[in-house]
BAKOL-552547 format. One line per field, with one value per residue (C-alpha): x, y, z; residue number from 1; residue in three letters. Coordinates in pm, 1 decimal, decimal comma, padded with zeros to 6 digits. Layout:
// BAKOL-552547
c1	[X/...]
c2	[Y/...]
c3	[Z/...]
k	[NUM/...]
r	[ALA/...]
This chain:
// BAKOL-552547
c1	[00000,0/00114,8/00230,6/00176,5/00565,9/00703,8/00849,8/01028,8/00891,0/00899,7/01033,3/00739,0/00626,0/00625,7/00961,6/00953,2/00594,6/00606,9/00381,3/00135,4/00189,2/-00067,4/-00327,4/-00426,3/-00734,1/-00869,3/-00919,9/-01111,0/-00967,0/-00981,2/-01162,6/-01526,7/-01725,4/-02029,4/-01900,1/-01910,3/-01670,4/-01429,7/-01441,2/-01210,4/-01057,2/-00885,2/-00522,0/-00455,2/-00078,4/00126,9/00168,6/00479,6/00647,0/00766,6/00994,3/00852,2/00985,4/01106,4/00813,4/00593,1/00698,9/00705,8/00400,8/00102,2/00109,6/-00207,6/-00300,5/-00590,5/-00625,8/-00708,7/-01067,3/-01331,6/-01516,8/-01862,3/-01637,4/-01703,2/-02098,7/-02249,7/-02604,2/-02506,1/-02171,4/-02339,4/-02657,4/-02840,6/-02843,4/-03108,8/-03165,8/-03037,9/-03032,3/-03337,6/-03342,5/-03250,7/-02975,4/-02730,4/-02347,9/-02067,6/-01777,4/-01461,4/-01082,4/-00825,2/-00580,2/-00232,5/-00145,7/-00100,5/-00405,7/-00282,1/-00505,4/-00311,1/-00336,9/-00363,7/-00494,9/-00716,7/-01012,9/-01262,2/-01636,8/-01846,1/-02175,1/-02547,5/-02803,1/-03152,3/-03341,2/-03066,9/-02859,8/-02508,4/-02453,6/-02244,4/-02228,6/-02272,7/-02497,9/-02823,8/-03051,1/-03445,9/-03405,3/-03436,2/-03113,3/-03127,9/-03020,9/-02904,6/-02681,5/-02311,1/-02247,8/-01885,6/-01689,1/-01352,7/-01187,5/-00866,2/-00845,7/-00723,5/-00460,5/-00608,0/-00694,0/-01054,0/-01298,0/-01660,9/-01908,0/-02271,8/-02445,8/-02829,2/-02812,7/-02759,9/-03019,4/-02978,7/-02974,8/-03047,0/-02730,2/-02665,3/-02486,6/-02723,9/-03094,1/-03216,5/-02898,3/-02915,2/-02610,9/-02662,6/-02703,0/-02256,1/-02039,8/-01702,1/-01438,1/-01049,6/-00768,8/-00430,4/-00103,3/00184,9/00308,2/00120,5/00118,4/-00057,9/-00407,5/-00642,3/-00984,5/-01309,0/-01657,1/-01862,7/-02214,8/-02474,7/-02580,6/-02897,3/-02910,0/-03078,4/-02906,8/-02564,1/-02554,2/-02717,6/-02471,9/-02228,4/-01948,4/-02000,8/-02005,7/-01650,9/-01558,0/-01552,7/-01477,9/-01783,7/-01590,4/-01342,7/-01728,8/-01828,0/-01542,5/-01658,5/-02020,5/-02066,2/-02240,5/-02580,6/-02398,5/-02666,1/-02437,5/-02329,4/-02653,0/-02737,9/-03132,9/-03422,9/-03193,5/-02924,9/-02863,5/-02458,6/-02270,9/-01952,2/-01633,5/-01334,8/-01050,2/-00751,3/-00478,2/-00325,7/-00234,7/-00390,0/-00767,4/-00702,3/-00997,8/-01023,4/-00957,6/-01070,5/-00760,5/-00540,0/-00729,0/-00386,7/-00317,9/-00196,6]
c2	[00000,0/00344,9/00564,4/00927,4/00981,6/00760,2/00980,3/00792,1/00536,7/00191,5/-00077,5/-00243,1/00023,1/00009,7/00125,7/00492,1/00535,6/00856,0/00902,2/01268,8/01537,3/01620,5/01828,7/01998,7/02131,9/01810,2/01723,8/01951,5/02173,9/02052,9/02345,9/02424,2/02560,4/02345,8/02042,1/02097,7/01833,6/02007,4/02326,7/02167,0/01826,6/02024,3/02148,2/02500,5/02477,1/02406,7/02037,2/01870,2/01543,5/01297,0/01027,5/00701,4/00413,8/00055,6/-00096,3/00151,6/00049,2/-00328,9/-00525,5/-00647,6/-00912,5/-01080,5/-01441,8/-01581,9/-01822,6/-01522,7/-01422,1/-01633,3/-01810,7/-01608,8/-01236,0/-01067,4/-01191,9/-00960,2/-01064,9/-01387,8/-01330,7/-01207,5/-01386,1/-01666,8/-02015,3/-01998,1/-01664,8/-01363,3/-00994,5/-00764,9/-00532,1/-00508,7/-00740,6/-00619,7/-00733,0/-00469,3/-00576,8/-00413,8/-00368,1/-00221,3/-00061,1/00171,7/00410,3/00216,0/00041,9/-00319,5/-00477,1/-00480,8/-00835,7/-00964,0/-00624,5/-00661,6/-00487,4/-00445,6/-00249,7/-00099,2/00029,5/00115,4/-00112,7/-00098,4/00084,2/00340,8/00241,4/00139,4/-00114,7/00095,3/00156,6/00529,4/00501,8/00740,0/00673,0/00563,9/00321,6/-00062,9/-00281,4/-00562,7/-00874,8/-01052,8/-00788,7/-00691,1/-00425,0/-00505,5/-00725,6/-00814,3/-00971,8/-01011,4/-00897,2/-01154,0/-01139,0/-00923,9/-00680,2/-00808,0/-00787,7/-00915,9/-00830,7/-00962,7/-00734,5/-00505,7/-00127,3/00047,0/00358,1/00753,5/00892,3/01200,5/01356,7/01679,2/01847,4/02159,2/02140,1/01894,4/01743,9/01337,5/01163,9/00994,6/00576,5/00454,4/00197,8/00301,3/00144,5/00054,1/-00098,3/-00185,8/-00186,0/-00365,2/-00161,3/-00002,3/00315,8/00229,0/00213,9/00414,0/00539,0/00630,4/00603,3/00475,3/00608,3/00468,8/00580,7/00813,7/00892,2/01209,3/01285,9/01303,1/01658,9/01751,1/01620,3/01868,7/01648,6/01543,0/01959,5/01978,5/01809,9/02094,7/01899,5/01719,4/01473,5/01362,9/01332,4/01066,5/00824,9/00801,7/00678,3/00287,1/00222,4/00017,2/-00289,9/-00518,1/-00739,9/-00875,5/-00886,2/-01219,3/-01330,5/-01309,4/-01225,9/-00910,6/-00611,8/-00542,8/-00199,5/-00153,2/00034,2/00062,1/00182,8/00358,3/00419,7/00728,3/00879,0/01122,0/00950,4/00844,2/00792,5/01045,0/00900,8/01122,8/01012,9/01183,3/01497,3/01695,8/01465,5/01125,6]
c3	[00000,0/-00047,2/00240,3/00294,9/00355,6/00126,3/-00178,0/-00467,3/-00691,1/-00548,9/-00700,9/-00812,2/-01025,0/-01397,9/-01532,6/-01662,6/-01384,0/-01152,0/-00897,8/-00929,5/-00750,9/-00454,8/-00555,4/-00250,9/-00365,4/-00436,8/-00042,7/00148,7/00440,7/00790,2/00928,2/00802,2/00991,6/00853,6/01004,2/01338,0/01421,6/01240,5/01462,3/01781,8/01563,2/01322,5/01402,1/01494,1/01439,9/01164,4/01126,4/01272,4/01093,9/01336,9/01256,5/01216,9/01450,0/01317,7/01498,0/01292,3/00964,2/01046,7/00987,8/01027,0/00785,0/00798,0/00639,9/00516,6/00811,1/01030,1/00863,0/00955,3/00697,8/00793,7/00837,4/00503,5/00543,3/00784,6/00727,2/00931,5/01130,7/01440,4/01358,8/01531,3/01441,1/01175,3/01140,9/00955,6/01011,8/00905,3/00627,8/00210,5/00156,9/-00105,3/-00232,8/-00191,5/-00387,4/-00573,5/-00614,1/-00418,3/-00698,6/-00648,6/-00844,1/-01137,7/-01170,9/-01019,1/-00789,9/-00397,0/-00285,3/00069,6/00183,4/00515,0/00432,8/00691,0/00713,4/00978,1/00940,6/01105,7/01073,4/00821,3/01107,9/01181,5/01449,4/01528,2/01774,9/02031,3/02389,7/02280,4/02045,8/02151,0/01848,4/01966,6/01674,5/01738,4/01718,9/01527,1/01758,5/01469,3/01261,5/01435,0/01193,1/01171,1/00915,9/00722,0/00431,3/00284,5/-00076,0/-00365,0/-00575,2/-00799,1/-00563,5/-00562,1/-00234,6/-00178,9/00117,6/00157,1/00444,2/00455,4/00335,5/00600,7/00740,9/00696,9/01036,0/01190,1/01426,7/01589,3/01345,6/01265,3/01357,1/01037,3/00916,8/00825,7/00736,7/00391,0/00409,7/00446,3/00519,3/00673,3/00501,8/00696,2/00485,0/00634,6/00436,9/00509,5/00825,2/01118,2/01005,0/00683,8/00797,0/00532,7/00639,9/00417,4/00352,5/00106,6/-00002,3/-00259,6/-00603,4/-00603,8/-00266,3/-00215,0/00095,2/-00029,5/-00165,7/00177,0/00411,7/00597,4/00587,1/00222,1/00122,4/00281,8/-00038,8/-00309,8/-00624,3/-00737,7/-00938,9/-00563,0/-00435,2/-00692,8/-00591,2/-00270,6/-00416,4/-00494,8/-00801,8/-00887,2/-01041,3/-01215,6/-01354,0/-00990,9/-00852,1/-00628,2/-00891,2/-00620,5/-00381,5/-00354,7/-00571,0/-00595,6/-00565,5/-00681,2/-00514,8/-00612,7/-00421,5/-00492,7/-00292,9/-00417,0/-00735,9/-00966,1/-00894,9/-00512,4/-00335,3/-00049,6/00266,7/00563,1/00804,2/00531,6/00433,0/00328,8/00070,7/-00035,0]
k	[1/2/3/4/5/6/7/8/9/10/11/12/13/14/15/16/17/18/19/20/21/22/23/24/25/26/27/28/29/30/31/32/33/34/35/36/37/38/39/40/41/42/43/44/45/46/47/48/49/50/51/52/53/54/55/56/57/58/59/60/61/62/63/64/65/66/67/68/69/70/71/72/73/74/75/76/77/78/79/80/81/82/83/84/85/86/87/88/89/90/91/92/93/94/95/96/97/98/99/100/101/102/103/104/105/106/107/108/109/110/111/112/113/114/115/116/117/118/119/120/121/122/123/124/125/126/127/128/129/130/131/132/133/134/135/136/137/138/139/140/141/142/143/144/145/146/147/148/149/150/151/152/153/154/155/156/157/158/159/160/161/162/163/164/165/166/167/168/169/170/171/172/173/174/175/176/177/178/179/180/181/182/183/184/185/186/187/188/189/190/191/192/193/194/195/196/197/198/199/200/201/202/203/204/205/206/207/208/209/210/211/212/213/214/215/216/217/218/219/220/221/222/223/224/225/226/227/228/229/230/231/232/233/234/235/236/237/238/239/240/241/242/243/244/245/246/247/248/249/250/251/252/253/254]
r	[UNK/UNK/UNK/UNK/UNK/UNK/UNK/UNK/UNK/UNK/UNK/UNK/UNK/UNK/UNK/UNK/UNK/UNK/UNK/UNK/UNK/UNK/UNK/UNK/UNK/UNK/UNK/UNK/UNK/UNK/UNK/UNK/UNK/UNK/UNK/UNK/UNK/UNK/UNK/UNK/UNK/UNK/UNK/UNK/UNK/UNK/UNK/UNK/UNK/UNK/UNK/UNK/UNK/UNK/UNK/UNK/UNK/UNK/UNK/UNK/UNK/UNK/UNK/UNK/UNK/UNK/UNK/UNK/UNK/UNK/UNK/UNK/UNK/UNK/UNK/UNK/UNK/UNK/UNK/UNK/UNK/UNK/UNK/UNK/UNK/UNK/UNK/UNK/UNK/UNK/UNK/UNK/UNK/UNK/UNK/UNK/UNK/UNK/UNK/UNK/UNK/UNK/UNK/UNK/UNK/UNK/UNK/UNK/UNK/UNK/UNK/UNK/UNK/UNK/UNK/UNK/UNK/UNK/UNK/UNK/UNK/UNK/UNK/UNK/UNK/UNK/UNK/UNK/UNK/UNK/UNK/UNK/UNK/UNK/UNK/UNK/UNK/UNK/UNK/UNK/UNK/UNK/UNK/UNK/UNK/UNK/UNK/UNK/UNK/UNK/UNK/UNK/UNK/UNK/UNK/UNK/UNK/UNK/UNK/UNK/UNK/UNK/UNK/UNK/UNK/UNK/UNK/UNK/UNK/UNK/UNK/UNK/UNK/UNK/UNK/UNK/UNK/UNK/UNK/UNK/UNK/UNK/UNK/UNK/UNK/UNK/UNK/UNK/UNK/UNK/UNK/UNK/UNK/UNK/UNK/UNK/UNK/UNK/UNK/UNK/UNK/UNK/UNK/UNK/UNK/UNK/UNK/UNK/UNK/UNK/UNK/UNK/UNK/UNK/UNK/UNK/UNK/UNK/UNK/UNK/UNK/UNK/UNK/UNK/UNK/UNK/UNK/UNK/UNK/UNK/UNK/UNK/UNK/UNK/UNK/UNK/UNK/UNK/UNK/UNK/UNK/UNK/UNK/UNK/UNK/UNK/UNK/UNK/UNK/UNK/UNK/UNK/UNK/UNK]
């Protein structure tokens, strides 16, 4: 995976293969005073670089013996024995790619998102919605060799939060991939295609360029669907480059 400090080409690359420059404009600032959040997260200092450790750049390295065989199927990971959890079952599925286009292989991808009625299942969580006592909200997968990941789980719920006085966070699934070292742990969100509520969301209007807000929504994919059973959205990641998904742990650049 690629790493925010890391500046010449690897050796993997393609011979001849630079990476782009940042384009700073394409991520959106870390104050804004729409986003509430924003207001005391977002650094009032100049940013300091600090040396990374040996430990730091030294694994993870994760196997395929480590994910369950139920972990990338949230619809029945947490469920009881016969049932399932509640709501419109759907496929999310894609690549992980770098820079070049080439799928990242043994990536550990993993997903966490509210359930169909609305709520997460935290100990925080404040929402009068129901939890569903068969749905975890939670799940992982290691991606192929082509890059290639696959998750079965219900469409998650808009929900209302206290943001403004009528702001609803468009329906997401929170996305976490880790590289090959501790300090490459990526961080984003994924919305769906049509949703109303996307153009409406504070945090989504932090994001100025309409075309860095369209990478971060999955597309209707008909040719994936489950017959009778599960429509598919597609979501592809990239890692950085000139068409880097935005990843909001990494908001000045890639």
């Amino acid at each position: 995976m690629a790493k925010a400090t890391r500046k010449k080409q690897p050796a993997s690359a393609k011979p001849g293969a630079v990476f782009p420059q940042r384009d700073r404009t394409w991520h959106p600032k870390a104050y804004d005073p729409g986003y509430r959040s924003s207001i005391l997260r977002s650094p009032k200092k100049k940013l300091v670089m600090i040396p990374q450790t040996a430990s730091e750049l030294a694994g993870p390295v994760f196997g395929h013996d480590l994910i369950g065989n139920k972990d990338s199927d949230l619809i029945t990971n947490f469920a009881r024995s016969g049932k399932s959890a509640i709501g419109e079952r759907i496929i999310v599925h894609g690549r992980v790619l770098d820079e070049q286009g080439r799928g990242v292989p043994d990536c550990l991808v993993e997903i966490w998102q509210a359930n169909a009625g609305r709520r997460y299942r935290h100990v925080n969580e404040s929402y009068i919605a129901p939890l569903d006592p068969d749905f975890g909200g939670c799940g992982r997968t290691l991606t192929a060799s082509d890059g290639s990941y696959r998750f079965t789980t219900i469409r998650p719920g808009p929900y209302p939060w206290p943001n403004g006085p009528n702001d609803w966070r468009p329906a997401h699934i929170h996305f976490s991939l880790f590289g090959q070292a501790f300090t490459q742990r990526l961080i984003t969100q994924m919305y769906f295609e049509g949703d109303p509520l996307i153009p409406r969301c504070p945090i989504v209007r932090t994001i100025k360029d309409p075309k860095a807000i369209q990478q971060l929504v999955a597309k209707l994919d008909m040719e994936g669907t489950r017959p009778m059973d599960s429509l598919a959205y597609r979501f592809d990641i990239v890692l950085r480059g000139a068409r880097s998904t935005l990843f909001e742990n990494r908001l000045e650049g890639n």
